[in-house]
PyMOL Python script that loads the backbone (N, CA, C, O; Angstrom):
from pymol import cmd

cmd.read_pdbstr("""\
ATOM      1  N   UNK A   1      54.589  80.736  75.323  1.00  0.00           N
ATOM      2  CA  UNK A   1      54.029  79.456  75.683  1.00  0.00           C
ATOM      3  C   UNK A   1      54.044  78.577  74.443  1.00  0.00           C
ATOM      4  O   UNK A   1      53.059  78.634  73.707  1.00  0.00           O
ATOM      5  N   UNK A   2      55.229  77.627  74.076  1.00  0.00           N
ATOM      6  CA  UNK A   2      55.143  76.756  73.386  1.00  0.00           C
ATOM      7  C   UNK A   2      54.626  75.352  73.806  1.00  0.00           C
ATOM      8  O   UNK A   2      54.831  74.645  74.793  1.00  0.00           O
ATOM      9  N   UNK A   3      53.803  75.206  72.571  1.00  0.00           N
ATOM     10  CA  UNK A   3      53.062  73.729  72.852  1.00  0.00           C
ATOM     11  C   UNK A   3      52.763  72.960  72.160  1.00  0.00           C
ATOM     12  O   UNK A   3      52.216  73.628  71.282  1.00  0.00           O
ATOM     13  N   UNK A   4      52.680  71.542  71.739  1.00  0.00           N
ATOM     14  CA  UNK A   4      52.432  70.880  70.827  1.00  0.00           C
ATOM     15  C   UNK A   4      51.298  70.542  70.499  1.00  0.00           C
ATOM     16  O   UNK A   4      50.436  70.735  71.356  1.00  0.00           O
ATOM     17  N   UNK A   5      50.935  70.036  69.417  1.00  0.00           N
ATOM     18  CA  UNK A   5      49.578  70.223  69.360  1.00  0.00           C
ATOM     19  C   UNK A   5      48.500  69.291  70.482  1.00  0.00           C
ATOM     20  O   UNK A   5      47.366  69.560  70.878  1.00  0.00           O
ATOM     21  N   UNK A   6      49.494  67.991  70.802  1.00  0.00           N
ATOM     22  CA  UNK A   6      48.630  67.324  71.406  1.00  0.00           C
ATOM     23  C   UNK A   6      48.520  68.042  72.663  1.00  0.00           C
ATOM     24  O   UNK A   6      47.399  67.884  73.146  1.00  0.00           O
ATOM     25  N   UNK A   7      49.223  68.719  73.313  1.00  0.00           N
ATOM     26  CA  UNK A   7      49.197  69.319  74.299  1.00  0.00           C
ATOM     27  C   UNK A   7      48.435  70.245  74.848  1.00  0.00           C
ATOM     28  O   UNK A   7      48.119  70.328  76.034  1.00  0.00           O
ATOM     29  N   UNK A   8      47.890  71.539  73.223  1.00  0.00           N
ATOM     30  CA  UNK A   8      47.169  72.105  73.335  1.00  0.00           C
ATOM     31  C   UNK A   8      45.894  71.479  73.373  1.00  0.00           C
ATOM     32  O   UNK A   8      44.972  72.213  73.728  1.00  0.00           O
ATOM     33  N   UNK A   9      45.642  70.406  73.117  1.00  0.00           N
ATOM     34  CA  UNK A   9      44.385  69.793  72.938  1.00  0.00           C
ATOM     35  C   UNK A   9      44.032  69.261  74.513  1.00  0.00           C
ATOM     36  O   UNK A   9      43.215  69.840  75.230  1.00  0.00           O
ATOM     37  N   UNK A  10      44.525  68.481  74.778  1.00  0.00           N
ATOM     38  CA  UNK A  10      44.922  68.255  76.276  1.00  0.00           C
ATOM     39  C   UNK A  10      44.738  69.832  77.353  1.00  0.00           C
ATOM     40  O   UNK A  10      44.553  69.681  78.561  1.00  0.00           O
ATOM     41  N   UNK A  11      44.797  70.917  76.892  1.00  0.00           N
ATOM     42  CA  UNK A  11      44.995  72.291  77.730  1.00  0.00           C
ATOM     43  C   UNK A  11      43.629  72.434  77.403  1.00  0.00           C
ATOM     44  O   UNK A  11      42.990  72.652  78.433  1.00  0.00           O
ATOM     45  N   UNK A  12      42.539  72.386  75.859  1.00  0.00           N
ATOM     46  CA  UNK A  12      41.836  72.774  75.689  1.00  0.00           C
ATOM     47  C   UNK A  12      40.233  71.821  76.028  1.00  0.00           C
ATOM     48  O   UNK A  12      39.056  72.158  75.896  1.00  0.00           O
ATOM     49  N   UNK A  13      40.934  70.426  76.544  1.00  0.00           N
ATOM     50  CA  UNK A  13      40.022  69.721  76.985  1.00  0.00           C
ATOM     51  C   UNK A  13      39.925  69.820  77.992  1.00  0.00           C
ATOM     52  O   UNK A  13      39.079  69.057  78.459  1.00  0.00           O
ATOM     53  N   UNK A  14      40.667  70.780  79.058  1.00  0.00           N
ATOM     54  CA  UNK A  14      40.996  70.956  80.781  1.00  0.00           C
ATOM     55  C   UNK A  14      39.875  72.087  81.185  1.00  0.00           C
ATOM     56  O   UNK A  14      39.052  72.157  82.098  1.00  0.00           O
ATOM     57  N   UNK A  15      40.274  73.064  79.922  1.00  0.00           N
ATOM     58  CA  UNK A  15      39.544  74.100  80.402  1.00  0.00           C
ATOM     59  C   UNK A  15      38.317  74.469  79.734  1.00  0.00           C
ATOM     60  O   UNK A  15      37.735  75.454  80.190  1.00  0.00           O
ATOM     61  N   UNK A  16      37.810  73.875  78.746  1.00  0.00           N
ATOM     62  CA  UNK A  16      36.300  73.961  77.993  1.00  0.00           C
ATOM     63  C   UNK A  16      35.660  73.407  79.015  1.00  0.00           C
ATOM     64  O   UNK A  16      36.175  72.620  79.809  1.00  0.00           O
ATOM     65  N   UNK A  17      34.240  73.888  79.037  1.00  0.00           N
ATOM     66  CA  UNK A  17      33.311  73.376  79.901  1.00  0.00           C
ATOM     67  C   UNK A  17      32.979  72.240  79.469  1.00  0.00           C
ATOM     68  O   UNK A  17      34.020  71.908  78.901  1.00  0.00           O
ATOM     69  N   UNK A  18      32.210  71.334  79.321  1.00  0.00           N
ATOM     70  CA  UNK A  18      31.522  70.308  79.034  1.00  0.00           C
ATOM     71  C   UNK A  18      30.352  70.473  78.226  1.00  0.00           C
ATOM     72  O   UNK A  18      29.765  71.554  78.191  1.00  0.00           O
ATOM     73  N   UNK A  19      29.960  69.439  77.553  1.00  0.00           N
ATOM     74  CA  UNK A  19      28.709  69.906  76.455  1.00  0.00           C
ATOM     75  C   UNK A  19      27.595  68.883  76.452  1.00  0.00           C
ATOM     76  O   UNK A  19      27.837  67.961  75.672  1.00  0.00           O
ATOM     77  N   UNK A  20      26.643  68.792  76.984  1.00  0.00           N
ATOM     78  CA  UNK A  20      25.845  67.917  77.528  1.00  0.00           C
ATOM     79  C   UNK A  20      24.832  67.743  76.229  1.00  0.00           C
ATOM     80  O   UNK A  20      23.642  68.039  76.335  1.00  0.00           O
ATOM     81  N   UNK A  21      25.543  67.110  74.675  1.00  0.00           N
ATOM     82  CA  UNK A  21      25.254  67.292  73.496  1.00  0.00           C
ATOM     83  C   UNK A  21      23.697  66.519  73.656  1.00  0.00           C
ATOM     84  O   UNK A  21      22.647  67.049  73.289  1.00  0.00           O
ATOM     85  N   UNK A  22      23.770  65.570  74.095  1.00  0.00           N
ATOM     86  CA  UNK A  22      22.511  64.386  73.844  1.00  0.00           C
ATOM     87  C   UNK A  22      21.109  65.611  74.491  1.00  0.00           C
ATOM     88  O   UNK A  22      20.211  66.322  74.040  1.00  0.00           O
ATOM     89  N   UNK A  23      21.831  65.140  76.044  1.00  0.00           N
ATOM     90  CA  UNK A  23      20.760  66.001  76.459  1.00  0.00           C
ATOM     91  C   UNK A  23      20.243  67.661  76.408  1.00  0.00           C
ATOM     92  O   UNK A  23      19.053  67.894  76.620  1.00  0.00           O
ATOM     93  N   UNK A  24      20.724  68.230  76.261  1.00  0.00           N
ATOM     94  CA  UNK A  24      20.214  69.376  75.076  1.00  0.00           C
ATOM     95  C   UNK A  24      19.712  69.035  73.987  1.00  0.00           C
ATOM     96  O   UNK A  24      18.696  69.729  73.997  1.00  0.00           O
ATOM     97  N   UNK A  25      19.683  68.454  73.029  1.00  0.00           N
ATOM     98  CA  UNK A  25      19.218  67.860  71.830  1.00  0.00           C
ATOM     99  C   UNK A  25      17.881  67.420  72.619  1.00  0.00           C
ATOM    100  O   UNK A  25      16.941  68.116  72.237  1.00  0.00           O
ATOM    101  N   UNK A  26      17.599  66.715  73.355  1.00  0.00           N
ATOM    102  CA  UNK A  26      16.418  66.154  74.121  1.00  0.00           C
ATOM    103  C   UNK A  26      15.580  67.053  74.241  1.00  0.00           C
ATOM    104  O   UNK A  26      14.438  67.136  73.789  1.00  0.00           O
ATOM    105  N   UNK A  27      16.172  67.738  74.867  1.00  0.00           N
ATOM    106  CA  UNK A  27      15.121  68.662  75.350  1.00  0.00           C
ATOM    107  C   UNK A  27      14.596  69.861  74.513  1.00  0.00           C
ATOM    108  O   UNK A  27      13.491  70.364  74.718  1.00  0.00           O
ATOM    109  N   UNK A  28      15.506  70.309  73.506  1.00  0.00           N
ATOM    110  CA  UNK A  28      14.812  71.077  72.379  1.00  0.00           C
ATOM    111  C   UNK A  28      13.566  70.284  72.109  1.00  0.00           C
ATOM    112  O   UNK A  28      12.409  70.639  72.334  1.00  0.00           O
ATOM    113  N   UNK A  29      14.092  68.869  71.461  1.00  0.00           N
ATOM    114  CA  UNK A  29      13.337  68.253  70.636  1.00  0.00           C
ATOM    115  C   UNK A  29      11.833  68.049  71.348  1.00  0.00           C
ATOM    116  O   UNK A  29      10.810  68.105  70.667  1.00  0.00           O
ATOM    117  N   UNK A  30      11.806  67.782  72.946  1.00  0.00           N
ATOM    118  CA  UNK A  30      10.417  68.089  73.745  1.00  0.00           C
ATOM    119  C   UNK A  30       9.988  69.469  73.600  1.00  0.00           C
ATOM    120  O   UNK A  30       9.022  69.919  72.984  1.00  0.00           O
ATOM    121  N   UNK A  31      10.719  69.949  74.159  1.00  0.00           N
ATOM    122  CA  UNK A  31       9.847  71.627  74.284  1.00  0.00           C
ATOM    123  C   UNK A  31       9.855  71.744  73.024  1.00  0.00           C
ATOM    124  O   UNK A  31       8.740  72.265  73.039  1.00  0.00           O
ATOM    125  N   UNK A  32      10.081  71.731  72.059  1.00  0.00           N
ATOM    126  CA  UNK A  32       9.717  71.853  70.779  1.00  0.00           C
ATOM    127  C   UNK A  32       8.255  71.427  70.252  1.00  0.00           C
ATOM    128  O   UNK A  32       7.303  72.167  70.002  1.00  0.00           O
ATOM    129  N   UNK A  33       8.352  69.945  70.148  1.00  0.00           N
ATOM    130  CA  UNK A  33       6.892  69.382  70.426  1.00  0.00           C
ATOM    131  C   UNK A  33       6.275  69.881  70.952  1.00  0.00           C
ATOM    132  O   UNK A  33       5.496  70.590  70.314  1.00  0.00           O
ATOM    133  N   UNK A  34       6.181  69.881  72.241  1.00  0.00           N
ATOM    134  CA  UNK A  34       5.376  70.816  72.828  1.00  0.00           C
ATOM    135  C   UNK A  34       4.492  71.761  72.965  1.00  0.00           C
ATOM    136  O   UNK A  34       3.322  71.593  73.309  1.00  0.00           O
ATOM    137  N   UNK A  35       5.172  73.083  72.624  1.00  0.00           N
ATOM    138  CA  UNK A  35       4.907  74.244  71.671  1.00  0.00           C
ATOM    139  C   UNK A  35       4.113  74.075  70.332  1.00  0.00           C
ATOM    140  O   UNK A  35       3.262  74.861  69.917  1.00  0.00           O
ATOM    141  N   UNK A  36       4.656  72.573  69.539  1.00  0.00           N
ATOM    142  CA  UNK A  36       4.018  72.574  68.390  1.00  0.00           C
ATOM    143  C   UNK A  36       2.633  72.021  68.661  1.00  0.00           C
ATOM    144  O   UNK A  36       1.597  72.308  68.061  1.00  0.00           O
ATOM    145  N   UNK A  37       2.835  70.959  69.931  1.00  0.00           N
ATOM    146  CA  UNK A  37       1.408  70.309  69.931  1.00  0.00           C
ATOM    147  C   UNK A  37       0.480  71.395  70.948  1.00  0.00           C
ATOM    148  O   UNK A  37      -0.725  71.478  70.715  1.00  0.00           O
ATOM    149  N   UNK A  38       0.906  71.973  71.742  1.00  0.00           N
ATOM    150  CA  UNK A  38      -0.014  72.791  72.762  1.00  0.00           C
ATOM    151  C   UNK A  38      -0.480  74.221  70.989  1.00  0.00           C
ATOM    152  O   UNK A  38      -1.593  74.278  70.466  1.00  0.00           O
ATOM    153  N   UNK A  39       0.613  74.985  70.596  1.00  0.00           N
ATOM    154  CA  UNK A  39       0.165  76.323  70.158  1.00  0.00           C
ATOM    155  C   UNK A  39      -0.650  75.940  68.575  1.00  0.00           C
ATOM    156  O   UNK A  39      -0.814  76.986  67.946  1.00  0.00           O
ATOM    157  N   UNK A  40      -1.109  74.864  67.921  1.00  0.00           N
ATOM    158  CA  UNK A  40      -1.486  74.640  66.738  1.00  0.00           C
ATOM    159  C   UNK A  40      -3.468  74.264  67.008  1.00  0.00           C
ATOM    160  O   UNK A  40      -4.147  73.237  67.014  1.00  0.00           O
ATOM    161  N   UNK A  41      -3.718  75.581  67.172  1.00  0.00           N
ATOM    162  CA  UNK A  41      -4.986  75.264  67.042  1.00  0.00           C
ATOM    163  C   UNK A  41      -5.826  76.092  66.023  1.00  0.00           C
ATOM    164  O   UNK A  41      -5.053  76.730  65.308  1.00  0.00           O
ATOM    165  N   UNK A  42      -7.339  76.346  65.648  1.00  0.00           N
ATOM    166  CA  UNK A  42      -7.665  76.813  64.903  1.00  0.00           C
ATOM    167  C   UNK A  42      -7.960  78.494  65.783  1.00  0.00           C
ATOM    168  O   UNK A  42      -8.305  78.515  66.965  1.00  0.00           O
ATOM    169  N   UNK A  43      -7.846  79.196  65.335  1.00  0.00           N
ATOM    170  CA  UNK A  43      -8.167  80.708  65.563  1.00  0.00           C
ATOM    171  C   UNK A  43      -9.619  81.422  64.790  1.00  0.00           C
ATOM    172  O   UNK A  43      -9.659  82.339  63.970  1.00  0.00           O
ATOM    173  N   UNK A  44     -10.567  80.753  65.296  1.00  0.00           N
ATOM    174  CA  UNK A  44     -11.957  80.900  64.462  1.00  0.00           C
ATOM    175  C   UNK A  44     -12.226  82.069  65.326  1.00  0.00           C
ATOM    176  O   UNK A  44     -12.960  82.809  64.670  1.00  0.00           O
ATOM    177  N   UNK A  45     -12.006  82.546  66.385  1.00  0.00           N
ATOM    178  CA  UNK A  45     -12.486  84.034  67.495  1.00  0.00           C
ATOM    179  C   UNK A  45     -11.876  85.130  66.573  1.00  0.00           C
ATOM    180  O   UNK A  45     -12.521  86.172  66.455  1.00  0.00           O
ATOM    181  N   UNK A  46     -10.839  85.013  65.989  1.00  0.00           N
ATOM    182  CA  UNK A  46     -10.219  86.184  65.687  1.00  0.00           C
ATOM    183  C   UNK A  46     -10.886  86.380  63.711  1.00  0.00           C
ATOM    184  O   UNK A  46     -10.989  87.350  62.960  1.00  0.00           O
ATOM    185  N   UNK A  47     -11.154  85.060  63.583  1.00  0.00           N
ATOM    186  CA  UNK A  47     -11.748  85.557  62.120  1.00  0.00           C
ATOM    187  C   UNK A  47     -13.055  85.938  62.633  1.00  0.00           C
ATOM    188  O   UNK A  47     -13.350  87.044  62.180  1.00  0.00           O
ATOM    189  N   UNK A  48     -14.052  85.417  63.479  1.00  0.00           N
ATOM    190  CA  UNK A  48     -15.479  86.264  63.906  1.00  0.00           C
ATOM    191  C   UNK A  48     -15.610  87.643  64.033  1.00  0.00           C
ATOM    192  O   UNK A  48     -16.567  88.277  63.587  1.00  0.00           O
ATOM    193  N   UNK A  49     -14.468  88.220  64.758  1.00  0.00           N
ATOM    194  CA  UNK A  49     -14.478  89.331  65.581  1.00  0.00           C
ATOM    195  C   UNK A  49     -14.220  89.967  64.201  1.00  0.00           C
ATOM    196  O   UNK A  49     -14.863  91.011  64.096  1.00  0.00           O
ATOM    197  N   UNK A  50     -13.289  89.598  62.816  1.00  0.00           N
ATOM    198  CA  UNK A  50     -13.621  90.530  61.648  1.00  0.00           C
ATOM    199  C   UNK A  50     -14.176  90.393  60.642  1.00  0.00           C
ATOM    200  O   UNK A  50     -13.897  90.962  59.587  1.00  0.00           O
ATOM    201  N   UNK A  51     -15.288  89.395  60.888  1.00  0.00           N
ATOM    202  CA  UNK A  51     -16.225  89.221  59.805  1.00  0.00           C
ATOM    203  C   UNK A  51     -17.005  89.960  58.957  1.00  0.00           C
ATOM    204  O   UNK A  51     -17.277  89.659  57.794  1.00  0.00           O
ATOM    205  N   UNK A  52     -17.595  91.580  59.958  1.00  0.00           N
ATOM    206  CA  UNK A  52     -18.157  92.048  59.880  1.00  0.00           C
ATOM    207  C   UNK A  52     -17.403  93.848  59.547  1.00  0.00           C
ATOM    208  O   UNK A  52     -17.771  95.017  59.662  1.00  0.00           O
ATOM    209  N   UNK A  53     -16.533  93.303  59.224  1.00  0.00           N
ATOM    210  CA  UNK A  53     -15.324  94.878  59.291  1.00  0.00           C
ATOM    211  C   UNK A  53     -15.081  94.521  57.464  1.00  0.00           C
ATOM    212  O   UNK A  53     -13.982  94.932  57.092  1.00  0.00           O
ATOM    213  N   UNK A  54     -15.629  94.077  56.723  1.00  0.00           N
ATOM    214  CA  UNK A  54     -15.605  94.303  55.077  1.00  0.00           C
ATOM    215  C   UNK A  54     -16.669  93.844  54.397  1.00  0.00           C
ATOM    216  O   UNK A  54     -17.586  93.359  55.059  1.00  0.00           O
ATOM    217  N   UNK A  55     -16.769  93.892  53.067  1.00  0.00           N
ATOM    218  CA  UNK A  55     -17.872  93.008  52.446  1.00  0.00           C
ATOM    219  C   UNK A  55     -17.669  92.061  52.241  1.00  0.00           C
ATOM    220  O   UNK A  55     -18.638  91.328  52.046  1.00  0.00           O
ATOM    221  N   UNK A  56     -16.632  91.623  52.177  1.00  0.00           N
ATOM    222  CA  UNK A  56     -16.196  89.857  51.613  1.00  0.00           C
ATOM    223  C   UNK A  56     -14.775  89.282  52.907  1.00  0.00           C
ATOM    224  O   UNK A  56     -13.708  89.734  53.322  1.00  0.00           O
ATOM    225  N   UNK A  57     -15.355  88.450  53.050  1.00  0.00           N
ATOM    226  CA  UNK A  57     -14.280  88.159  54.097  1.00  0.00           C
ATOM    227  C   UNK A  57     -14.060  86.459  53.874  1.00  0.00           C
ATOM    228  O   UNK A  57     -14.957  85.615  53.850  1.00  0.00           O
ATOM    229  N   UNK A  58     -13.210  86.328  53.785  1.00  0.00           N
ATOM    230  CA  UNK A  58     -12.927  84.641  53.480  1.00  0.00           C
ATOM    231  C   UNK A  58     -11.908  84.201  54.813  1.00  0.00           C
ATOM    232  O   UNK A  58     -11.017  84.918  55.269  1.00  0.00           O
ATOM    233  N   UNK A  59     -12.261  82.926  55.272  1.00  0.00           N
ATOM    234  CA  UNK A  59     -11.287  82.400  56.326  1.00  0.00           C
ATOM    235  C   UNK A  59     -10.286  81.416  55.790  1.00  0.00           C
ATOM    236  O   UNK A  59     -10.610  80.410  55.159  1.00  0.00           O
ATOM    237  N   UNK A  60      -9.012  81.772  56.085  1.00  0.00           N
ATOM    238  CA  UNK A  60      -8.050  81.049  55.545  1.00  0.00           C
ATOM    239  C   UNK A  60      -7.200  80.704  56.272  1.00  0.00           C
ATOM    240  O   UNK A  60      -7.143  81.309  57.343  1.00  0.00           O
ATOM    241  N   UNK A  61      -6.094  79.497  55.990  1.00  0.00           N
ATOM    242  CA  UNK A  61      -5.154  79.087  56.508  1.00  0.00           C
ATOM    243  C   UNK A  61      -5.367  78.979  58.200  1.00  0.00           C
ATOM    244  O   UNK A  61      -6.508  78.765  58.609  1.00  0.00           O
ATOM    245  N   UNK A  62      -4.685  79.071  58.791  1.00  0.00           N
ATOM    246  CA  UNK A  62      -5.155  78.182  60.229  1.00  0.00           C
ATOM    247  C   UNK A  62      -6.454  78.720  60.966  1.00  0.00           C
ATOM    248  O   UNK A  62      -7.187  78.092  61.730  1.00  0.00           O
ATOM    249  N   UNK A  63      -6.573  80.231  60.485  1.00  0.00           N
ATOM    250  CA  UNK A  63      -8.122  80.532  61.322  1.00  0.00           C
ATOM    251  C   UNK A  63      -9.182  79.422  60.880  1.00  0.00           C
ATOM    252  O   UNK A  63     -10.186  79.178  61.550  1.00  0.00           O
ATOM    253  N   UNK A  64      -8.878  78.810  59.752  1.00  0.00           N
ATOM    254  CA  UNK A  64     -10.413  77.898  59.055  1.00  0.00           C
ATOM    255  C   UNK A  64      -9.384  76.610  59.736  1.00  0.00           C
ATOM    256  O   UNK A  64      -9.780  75.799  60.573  1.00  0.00           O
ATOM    257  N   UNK A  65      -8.267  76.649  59.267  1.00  0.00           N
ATOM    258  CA  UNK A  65      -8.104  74.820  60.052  1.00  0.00           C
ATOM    259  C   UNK A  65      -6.713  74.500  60.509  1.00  0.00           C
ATOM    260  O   UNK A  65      -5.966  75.231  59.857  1.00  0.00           O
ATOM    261  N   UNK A  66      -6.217  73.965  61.090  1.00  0.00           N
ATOM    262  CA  UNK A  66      -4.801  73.813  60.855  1.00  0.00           C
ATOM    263  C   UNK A  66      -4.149  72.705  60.041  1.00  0.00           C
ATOM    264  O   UNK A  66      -4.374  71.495  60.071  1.00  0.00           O
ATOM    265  N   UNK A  67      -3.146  73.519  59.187  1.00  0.00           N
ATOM    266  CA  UNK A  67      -2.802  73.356  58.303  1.00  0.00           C
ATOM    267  C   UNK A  67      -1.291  73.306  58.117  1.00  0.00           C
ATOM    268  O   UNK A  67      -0.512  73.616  59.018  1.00  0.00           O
ATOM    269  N   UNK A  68      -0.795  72.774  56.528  1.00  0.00           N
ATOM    270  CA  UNK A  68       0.157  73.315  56.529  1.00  0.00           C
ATOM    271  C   UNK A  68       0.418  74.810  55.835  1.00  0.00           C
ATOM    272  O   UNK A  68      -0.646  75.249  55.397  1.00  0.00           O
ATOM    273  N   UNK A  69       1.351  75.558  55.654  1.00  0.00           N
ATOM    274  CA  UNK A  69       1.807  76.567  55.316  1.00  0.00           C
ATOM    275  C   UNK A  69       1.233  76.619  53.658  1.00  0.00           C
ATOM    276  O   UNK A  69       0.706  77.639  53.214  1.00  0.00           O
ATOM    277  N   UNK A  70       1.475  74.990  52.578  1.00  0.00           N
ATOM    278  CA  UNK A  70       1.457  75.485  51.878  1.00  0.00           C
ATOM    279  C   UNK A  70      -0.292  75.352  51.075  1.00  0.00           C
ATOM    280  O   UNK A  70      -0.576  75.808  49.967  1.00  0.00           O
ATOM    281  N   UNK A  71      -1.105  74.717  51.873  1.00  0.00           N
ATOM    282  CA  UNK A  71      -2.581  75.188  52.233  1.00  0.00           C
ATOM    283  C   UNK A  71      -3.285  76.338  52.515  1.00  0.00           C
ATOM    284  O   UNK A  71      -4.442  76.520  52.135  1.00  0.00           O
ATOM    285  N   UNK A  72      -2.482  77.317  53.324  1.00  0.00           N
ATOM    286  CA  UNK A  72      -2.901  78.393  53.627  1.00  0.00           C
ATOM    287  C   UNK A  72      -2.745  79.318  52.450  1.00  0.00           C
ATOM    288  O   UNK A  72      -3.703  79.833  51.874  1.00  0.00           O
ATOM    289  N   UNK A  73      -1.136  79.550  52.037  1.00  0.00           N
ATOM    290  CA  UNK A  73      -0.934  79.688  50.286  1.00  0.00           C
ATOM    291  C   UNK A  73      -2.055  79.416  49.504  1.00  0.00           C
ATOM    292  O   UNK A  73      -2.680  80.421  49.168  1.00  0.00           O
ATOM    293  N   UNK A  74      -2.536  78.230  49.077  1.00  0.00           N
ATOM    294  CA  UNK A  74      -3.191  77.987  48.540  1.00  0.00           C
ATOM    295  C   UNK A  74      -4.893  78.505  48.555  1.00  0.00           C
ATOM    296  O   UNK A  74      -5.426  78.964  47.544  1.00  0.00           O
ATOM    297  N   UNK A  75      -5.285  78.417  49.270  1.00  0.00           N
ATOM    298  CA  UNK A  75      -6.445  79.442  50.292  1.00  0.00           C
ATOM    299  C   UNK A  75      -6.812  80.905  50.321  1.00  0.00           C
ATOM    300  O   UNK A  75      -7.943  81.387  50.389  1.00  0.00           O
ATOM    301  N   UNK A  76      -5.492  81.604  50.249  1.00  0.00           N
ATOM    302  CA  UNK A  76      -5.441  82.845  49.760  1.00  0.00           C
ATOM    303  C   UNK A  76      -5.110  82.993  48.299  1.00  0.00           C
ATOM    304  O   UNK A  76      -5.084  84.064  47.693  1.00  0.00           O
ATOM    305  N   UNK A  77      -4.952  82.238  47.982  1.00  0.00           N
ATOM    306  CA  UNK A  77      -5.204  82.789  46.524  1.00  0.00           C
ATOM    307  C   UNK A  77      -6.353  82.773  46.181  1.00  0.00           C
ATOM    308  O   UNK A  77      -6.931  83.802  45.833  1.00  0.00           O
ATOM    309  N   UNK A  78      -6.967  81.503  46.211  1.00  0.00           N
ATOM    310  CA  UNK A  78      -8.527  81.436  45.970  1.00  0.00           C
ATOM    311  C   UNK A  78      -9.226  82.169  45.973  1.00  0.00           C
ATOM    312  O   UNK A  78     -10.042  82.528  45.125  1.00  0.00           O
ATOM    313  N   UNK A  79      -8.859  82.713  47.556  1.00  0.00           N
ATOM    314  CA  UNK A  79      -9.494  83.571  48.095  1.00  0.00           C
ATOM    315  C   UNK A  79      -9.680  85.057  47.407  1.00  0.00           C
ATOM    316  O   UNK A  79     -10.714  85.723  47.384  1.00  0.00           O
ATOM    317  N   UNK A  80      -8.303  85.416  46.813  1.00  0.00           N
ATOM    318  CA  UNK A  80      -7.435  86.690  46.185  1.00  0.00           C
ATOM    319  C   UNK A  80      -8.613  86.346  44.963  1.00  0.00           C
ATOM    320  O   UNK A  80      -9.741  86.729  45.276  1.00  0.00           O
ATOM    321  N   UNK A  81      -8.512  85.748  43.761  1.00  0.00           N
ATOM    322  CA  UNK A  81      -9.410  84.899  43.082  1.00  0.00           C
ATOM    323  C   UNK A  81     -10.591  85.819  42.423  1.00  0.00           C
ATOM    324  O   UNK A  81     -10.770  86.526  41.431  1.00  0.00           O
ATOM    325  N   UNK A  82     -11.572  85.186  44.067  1.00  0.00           N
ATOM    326  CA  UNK A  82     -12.836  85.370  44.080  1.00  0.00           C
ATOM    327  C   UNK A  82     -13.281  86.489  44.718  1.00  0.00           C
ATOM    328  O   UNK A  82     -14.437  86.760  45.041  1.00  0.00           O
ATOM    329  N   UNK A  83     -12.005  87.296  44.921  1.00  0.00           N
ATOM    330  CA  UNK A  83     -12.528  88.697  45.276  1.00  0.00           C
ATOM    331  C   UNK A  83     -13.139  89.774  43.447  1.00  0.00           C
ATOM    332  O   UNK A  83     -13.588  90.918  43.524  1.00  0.00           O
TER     333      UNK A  83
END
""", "prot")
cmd.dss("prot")
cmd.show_as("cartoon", "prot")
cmd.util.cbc("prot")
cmd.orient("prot")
């Protein structure tokens, strides 16, 4: 099967499916949000429930608030610190 290039391009635009670039991009970019705005809350139940399982217990990074990543970093060290 000889073919030229434009030809193959032409063969390969016949038989590729289609790529619905925008809208895919859309919709990551919602359900994405989404996820970020519904799952970003504080987790204060799960630091309660081990408050009482050491002598020193410090709440950090999103159980105390939500945050960014490099807050929570920061938090545990302190935390590391003042142990």
């Amino acid at each position: 099967m000889d073919m030229t290039p434009k030809e193959y391009q032409a063969y390969v635009k016949e038989k590729a499916p289609s790529s619905p670039i925008v809208r895919d991009c859309l919709r990551a970019f919602l359900v994405g949000g989404l996820i970020c705005a519904l799952g970003q809350r504080a987790r204060s139940d799960v630091a309660d429930a081990l408050r009482d399982s050491a002598p020193f217990v410090r709440i950090i990074g999103d159980a105390h608030r939500v945050s960014t990543i490099t807050n929570a970093v920061y938090e545990g060290y302190h935390a590391a610190l003042d142990i």
